[in-house]
N, C-alpha and C positions, 0 to 999 in steps of 0.2 A: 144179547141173550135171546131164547129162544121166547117164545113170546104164544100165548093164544090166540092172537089176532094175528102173528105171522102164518102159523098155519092154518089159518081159517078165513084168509083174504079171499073176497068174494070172486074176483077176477080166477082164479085156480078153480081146479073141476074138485069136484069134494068126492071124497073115498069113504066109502063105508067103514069105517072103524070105533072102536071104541078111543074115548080117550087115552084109555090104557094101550089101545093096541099101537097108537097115533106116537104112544111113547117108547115103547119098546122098538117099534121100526124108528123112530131118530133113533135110538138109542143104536141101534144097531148099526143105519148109515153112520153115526158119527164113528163107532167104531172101526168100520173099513178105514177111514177118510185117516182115522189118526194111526192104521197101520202102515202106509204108504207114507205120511210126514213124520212118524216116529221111524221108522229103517233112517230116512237120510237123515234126519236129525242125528239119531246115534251112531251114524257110520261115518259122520264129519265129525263130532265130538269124539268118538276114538281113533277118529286118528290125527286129530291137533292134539289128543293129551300125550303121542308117542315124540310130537316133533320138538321139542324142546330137549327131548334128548340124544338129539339125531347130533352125527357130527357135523357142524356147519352153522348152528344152533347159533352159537356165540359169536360168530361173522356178521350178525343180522344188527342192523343198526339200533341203536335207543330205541329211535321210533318205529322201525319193524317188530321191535320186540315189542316195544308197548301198544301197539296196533293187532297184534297176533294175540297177546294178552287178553288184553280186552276183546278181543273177539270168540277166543275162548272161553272166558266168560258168559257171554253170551249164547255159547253153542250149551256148556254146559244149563244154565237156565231156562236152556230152550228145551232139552232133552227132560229135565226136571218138570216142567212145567207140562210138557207132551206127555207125562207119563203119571201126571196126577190124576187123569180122569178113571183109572184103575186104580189108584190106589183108594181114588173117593169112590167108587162101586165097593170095593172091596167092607170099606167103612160104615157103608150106607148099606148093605147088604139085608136082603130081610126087615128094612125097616119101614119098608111103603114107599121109600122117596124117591121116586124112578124120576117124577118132574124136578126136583131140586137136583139130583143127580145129573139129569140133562141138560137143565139151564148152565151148570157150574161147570159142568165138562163143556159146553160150546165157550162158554167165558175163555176157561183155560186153554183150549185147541186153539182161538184166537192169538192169546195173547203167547201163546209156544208160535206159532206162525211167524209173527213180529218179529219175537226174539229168535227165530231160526234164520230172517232174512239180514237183521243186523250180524249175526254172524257171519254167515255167508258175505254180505259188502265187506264185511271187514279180512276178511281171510284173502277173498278179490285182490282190495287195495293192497295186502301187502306182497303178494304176487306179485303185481305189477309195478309195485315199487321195486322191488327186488330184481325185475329181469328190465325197466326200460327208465326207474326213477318215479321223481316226484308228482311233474305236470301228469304223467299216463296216471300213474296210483289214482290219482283225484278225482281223473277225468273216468276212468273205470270204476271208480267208487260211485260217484256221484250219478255216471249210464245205469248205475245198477240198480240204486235207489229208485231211480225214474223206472227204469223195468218194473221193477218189484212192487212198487206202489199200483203200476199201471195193470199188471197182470193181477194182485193179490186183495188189490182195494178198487180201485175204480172201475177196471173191470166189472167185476163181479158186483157193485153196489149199482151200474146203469145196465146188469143183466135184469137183478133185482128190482130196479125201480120200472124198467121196462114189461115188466110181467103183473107187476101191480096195477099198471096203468088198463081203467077198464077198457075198451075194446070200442 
């Protein structure tokens, strides 16, 4: 979560704002940030909810369909979860809580994040179970996790610890 001490780490240049203004501008980057993972999030989630009823559907083994399943799942609580942080403005509106409003939306963008990449590995895997089998499925499952962690978490935490560290 977003924190006072995150944006007021000494190593950063400080801006002249108010705390209010400090919150409306996150409030705003997080917005951009959740319009660009909310498009893909929604535009994966509509169209794993068309493929089940595609012809071919039913060829797909147990475990492709329970792999697609559940990965659909995941798309859809990823989409849900990406689209909370509007529905809690909306809730929150007029009530002064711009910080709690922005702590609760970086929470939720996080954790839509998560749930967009488990989707995504999962939709992967059954790709590639589909067109080469088992060993590929796993092996493309599991490169992807490694990706995803590495571009979505580790990345961005030794950007972060990088910028903290004083000079």
């Amino acid at each position: 979560m977003t924190s006072q001490r995150d944006e007021d780490d000494a190593s950063q240049p400080r801006r002249h704002e108010t705390p209010t203004e400090r919150l409306d501008r996150n409030w705003a980057s997080l917005l951009q940030e959740l319009r660009v993972v909310q498009t893909g999030g929604q535009i994966l989630t509509g169209l794993m909810l068309t493929v089940p009823f595609q012809e071919g559907f039913e060829e797909l083994s147990s475990r492709e369909q329970y792999i697609f399943v559940v990965s659909l799942v995941f798309a859809v609580l990823s989409t849900v979860t990406l689209i909370s942080p509007v529905a809690l403005h909306r809730l929150l509106f007029r009530r002064h809580a711009i910080d709690q409003l922005v702590d609760r939306a970086h929470l939720l963008t996080l954790i839509g994040i998560g749930l967009l990449g488990i989707a995504l590995i999962g939709v992967l895997t059954v790709i590639f179970d589909i067109v080469f089998g088992g060993w590929a499925a796993i092996t493309a499952g599991c490169l992807a996790l490694v990706v995803f962690l590495f571009m979505w978490v580790a990345m961005p935490l030794r950007e972060r610890r990088r910028l903290s560290r004083p000079d």
